[in-house]
C-alpha positions in Angstrom: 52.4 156.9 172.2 53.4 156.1 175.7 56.9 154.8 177.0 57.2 152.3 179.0 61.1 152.3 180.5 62.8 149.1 181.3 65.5 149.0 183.7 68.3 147.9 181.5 69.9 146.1 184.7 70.3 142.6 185.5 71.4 139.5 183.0 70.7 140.8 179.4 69.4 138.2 176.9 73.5 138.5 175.2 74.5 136.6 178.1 72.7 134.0 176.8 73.3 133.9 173.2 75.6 131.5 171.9 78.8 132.3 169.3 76.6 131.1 166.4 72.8 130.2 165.6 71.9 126.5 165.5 70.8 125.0 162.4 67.4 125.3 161.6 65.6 121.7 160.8 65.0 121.6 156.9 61.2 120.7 156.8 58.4 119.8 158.8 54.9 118.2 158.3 51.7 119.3 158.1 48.5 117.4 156.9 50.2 115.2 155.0 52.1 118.0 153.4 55.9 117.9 153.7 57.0 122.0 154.1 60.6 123.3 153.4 61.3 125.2 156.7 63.1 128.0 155.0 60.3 128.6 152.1 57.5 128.9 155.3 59.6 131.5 157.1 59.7 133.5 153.6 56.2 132.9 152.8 55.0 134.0 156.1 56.8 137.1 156.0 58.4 136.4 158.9 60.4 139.4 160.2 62.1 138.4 163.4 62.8 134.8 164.7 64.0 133.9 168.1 64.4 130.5 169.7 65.4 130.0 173.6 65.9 126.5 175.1 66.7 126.5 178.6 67.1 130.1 179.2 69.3 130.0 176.1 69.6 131.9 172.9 69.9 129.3 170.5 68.8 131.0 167.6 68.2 134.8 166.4 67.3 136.3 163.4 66.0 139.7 162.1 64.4 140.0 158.9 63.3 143.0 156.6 65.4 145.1 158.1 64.8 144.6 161.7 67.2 144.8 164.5 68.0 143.5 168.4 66.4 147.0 168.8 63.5 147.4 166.7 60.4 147.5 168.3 57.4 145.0 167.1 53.7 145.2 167.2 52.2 142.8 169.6 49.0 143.1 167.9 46.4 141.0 170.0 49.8 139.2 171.6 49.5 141.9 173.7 46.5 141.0 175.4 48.7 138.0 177.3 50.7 141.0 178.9 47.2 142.6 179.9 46.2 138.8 181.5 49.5 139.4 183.6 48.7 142.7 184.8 45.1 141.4 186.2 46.7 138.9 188.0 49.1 140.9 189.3 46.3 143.5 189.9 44.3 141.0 191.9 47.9 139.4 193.8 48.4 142.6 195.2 44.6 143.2 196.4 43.6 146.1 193.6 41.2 143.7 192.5 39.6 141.1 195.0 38.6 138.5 192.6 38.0 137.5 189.3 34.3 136.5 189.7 33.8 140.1 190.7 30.9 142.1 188.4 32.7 144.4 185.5 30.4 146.8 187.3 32.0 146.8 190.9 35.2 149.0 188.7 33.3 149.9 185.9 30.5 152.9 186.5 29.4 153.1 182.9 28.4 149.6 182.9 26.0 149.9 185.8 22.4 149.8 185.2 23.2 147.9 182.2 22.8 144.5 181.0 26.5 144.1 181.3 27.1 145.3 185.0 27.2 141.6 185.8 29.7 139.9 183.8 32.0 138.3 185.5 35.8 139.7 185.2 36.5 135.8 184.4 34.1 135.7 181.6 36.2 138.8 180.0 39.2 137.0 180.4 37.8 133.5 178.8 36.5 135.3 175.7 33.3 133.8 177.3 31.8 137.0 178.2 28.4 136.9 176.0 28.4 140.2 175.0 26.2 141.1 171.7 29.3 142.0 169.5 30.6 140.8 165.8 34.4 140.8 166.0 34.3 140.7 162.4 31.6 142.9 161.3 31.3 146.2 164.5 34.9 146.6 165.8 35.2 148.9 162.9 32.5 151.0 164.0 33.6 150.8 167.4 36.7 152.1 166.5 35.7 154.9 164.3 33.8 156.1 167.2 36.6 155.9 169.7 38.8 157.8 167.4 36.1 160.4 167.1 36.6 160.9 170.9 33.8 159.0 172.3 34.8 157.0 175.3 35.3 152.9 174.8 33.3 151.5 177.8 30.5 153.9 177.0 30.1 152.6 173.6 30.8 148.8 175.1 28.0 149.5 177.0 25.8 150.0 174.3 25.8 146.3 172.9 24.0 144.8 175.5 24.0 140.7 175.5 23.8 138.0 173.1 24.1 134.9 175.9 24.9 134.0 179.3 28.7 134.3 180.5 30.3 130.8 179.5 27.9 129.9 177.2 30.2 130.3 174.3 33.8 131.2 173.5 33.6 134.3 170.8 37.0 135.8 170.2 36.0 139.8 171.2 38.9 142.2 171.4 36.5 144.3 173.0 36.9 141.6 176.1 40.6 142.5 176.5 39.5 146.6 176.4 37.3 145.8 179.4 40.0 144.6 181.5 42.4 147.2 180.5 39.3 149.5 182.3 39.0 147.2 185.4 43.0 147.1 186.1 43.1 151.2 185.5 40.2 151.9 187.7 41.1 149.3 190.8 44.8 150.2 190.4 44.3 154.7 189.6 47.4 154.0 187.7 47.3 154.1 183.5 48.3 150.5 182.1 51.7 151.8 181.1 52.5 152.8 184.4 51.4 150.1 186.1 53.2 147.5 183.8 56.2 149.8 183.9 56.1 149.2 188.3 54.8 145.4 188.8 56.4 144.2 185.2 58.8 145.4 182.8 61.6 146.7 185.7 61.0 143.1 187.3 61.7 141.4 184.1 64.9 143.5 183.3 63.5 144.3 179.9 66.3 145.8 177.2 64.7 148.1 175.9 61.8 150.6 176.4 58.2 149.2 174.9 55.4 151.8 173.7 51.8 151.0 174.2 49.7 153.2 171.4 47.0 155.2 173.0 43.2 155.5 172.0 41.2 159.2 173.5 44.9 159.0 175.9 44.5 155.2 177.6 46.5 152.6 176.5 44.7 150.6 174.1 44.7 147.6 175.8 43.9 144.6 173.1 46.4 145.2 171.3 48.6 148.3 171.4 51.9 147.3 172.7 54.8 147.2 170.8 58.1 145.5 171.9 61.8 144.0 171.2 62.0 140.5 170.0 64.2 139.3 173.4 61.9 141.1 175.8 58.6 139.3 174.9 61.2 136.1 175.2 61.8 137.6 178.5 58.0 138.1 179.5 57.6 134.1 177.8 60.5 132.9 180.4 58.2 134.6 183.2 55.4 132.3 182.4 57.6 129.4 181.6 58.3 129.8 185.2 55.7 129.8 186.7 55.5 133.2 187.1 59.2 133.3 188.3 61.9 135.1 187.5 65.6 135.1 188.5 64.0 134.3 192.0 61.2 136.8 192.9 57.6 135.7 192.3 56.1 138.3 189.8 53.1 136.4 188.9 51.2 134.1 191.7 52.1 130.4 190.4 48.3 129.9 190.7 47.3 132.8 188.4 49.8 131.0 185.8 48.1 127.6 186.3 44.5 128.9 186.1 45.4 131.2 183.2 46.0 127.7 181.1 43.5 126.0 182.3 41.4 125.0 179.4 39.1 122.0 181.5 35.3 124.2 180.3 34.0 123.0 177.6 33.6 126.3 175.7 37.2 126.7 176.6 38.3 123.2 174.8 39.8 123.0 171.0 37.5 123.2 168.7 34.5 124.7 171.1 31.5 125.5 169.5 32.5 123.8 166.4 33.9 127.2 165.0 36.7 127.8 163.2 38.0 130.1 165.2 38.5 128.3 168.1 40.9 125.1 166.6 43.0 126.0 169.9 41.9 126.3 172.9 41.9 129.8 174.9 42.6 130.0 178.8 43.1 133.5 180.7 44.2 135.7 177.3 46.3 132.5 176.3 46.1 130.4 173.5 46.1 126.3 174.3 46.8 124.0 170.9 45.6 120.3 171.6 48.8 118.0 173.5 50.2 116.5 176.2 52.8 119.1 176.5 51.1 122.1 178.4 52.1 124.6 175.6 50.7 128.3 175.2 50.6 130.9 173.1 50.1 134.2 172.4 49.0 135.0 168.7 48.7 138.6 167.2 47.0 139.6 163.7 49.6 139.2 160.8 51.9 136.5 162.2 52.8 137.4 165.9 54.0 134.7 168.0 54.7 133.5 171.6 55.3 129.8 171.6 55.5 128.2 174.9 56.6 124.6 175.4 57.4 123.4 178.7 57.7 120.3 178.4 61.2 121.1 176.1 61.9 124.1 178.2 61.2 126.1 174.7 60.7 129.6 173.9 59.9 130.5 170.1 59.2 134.3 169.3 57.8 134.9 165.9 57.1 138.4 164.7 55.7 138.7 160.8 54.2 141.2 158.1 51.9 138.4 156.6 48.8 139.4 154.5 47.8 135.9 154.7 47.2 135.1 158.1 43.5 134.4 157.6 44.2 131.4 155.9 42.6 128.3 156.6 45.1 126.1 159.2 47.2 129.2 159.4 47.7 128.8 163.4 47.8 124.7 162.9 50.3 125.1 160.5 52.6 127.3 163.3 51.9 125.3 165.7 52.9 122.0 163.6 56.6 124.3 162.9 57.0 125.5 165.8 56.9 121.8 167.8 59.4 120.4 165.2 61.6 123.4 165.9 61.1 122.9 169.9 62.1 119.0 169.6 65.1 119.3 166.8 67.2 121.7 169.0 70.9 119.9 169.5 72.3 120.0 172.1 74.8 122.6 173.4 
């Protein structure tokens, strides 16, 4: 595993917290369905909870053991932080643009049917590459933990449509980038994010990102503290601001929700899959209220709403979290949370 240090300096998120947690609303509603709020966070194994309003800790809560300190697997939240780091990568000129070929910073992928894609495409989940999520990453990983290197076995899969044809949820997509930020920058992921994010951010507490033939496994192998992915939330909140300096280009912020392509939409190609929309990495539910997430297998959570000026971390051991409406049902909690918060 490699560290990733924070710069413990700045405000810390106990600056914010107030003397004593709000109360939670009692229920919320869902399909018809009336759900005790208290019997969802227990039946989601929920094993952190953390709600900000307005830069404010208005509730915390650790579960299972769990601590201020404990570390938490980001799971495929993690491939919002590797969204950031391309646009920082292509703010600061390591990248030129996003319509850029894959094969302009990848060499394996030259001479092959994916030396083309658009970086974009990667970032959409609209990349067309010839890959089952559900039925070859296990291959694909088996063969990368056998040593054999991850674009080289990307490269193998060739093309199953045109970029932006269709929106098909492939971690494989977030691996890519993780390669085209490395090899513009010369600088690992951890190192990079360590430089352009976590010491801007004042983070608490050192993150790990787990490592795959030693690189950073990119779609999904950070792991971090409850208040510090509400710290990398507040950067996005703000437009890519924080405490005054510009980390992230408002611009990449805006086009990293934008959800306008139809294979970017809710409910795009009529699959299951895709009930929320997906922008740069980002997850869109249908609304008026521009809110994002970032989701992670077994119950991770980054709720956005900015339209309340809302922040709601989730973390979770759930077994269950391929049920059917599972994200609809979050995003129906996590709204009544965002709107029932008194007033300080």
């Amino acid at each position: 595993m490699l560290t990733i240090l924070g710069s413990g300096s700045g405000i810390t998120a106990d600056a914010f917290l107030l003397p004593e947690n709000m109360e939670l609303p009692g229920t919320f509603s869902f399909q018809g369905e009336n759900i005790l709020v208290r019997d969802f966070i227990e039946d989601t194994e929920t094993t952190a909870l953390l709600v900000i309003k307005d830069d404010a800790i208005r509730y915390e809560q650790y579960l299972m053991g769990g601590d201020e300190n404990t570390l938490f697997s980001s799971n495929s939240m993690g491939k919002s932080f590797v969204s950031a780091l391309m646009g920082i990568a292509v703010s600061k000129g390591y990248v030129d643009s996003v319509d850029d070929p894959l094969g302009k910073y990848i060499p394996e992928f030259v001479g092959t049917e994916l030396e083309n894609i658009p970086i974009k495409a990667c970032l959409q989940m609209a990349s067309g590459i010839d890959f089952d999520e559900d039925k070859d990453m296990s291959g694909f990983s088996m063969r990368t933990l056998m040593g054999s290197s991850a674009m080289e076995v990307i490269s193998k899969y060739g093309i199953k449509e045109e970029p932006f044809t269709y929106r098909r949820y492939l971690s494989i997509n977030t691996e890519i980038l993780g390669e085209v930020i490395v090899n513009a920058t010369g600088k690992g992921l951890a190192e990079f994010m360590e430089e352009e994010l976590w010491k801007k951010l004042d983070a608490g507490h050192d993150a790990y990102w787990t490592l795959s033939n030693n690189k950073e496994l990119a779609m999904g192998g950070l792991s971090v503290s409850l208040r510090d992915y509400g710290r990398f939330a507040r950067l996005y909140l703000h437009g890519g601001n924080y405490n005054g300096e510009q980390i992230l280009p408002r611009e990449w912020v805006e086009e990293s929700m934008d959800i306008s392509a139809e294979y970017a939409r809710p409910g795009a190609n009529q699959d299951a899959y895709n009930a929320i929309g997906y922008g740069y990495q980002w997850w869109l539910p249908e609304g008026d209220e521009g809110e994002f997430m970032a989701i992670g297998v077994y119950g991770q959570w980054i709720y956005v709403n900015p339209a309340e000026g809302v922040i709601i971390v989730k973390t979770s051991a759930d077994p269950d979290f391929m049920e059917k409406d599972y994200e609809l049902r979050h995003v129906a909690f996590f709204r009544v949370l965002a709107k029932e918060i008194p007033e300080v």
